[in-house]
Residue, then its C-alpha position, 0 to 999 in steps of 0.5 A: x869388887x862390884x863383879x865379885x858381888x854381882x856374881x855372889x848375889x846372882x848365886x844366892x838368887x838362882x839357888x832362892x829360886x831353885x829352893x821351890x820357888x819354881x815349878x817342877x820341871x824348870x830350873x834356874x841357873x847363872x850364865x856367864x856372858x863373855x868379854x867383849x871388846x878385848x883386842x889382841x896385846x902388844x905395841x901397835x906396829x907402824x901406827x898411821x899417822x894422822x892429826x889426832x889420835x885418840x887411844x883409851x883402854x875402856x872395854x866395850x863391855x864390863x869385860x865378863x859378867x852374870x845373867x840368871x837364866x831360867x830354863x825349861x828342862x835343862x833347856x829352852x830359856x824361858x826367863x833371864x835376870x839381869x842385874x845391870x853393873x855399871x859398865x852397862x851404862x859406861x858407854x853408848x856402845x855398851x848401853x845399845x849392847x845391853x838394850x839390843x839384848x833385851x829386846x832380842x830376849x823378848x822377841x824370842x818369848x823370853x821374860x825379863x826382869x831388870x834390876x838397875x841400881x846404879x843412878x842415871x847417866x846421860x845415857x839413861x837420864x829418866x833410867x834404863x826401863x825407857x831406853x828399852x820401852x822406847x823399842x818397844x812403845x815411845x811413851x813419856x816416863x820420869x822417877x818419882x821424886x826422890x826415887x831414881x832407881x829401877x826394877x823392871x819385869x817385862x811379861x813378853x808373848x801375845x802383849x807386852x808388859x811392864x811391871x815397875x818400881x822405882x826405888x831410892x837409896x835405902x831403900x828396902x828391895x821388894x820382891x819382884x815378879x819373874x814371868x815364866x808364861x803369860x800370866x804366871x809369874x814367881x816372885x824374886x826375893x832381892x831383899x833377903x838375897x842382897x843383906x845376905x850377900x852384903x853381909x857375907x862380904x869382906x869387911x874391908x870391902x863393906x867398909x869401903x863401900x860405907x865411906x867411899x875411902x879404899x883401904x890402904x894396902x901394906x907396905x912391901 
């Protein structure tokens, strides 16, 4: 349901920000990052033997998944959106897969804005904004109280910096800043951009996410 969402949300973003929200000559656009981690079907075939094995079924990564991606005449990457799903925090593996990327983002003058609305794990335990800043600088960083959710623009090139909001559950979305060069930015609207995709969804699934209890399938 959430991978659903995440798609419709990052479409209504993307279209916001094509409706003159960006200069003349940039465009935005969703990108889709593939799978990984996904190994061939079928029984293992003459499986060695040791004295303890271990199988699981988790993906590497939240299998596919959306990025906004604003580009330079139909070209050049200046700036990506990411909102974080919840397999991004699900393991080490995917947690370092999701920081690399980011830090590969900024290396290569490429701006980033995060947008983690999933709660802290022990992965992330002061949140996904200081596992990518400790690449960058080691300094100490909590949430304010009662507020454990974070957006992040990173404005990359000569210096680096970091523009952030924690924000609570029920919170309101503030916009947030996209740099497309060093000091110029647009500003993202996830509020209006969020209700509408909300309110578009099914309402079984509204409903579900409202009282934690899935709704029961019928009968065959």
């Amino acid at each position: 349901m959430f991978h659903d969402f995440h798609q419709s949300w990052s479409i209504r973003i993307k279209d916001a920000l094509n409706a003159g929200r960006l200069p003349k000559g940039l465009g935005a656009f969703v990108e889709q990052r593939p799978a990984m981690g996904r190994g061939t079907e079928g029984p293992i075939v003459n499986p060695p033997v040791t004295p303890i094995v271990r199988r699981t079924t988790n993906e590497l990564c939240w299998g596919r998944a959306n990025r906004i991606v604003v580009k330079h005449h139909f070209g050049r990457t200046i700036a990506v959106i990411e909102i974080l799903s919840p397999g991004n925090k699900d393991s080490r593996a995917a947690l370092r897969d999701f920081v690399e990327k980011t830090i590969d983002f900024l290396r290569k003058g490429i701006h980033v804005l995060i947008v983690d609305l999933f709660p802290p794990t022990p992965r992330d335990p002061f949140g996904m904004h200081k596992v990518i800043w400790d690449e960058i600088e080691e300094e100490d960083f909590t949430f304010p109280a009662g507020k454990d959710r974070i957006l992040a623009s990173y404005e990359t090139g000569g210096e680096r910096a970091a523009y952030i909001e924690p924000i609570a559950v029920g919170d309101t979305l503030p916009d947030m800043p996209l740099f497309l060069t060093n000091y110029l930015h647009i500003m993202v609207p996830l509020e209006p951009t969020y209700r509408a995709t909300w309110e578009a969804s099914l309402e079984d699934v509204r409903l579900a996410v409202e009282t934690g209890v899935m709704p029961e399938t019928d009968a065959e």
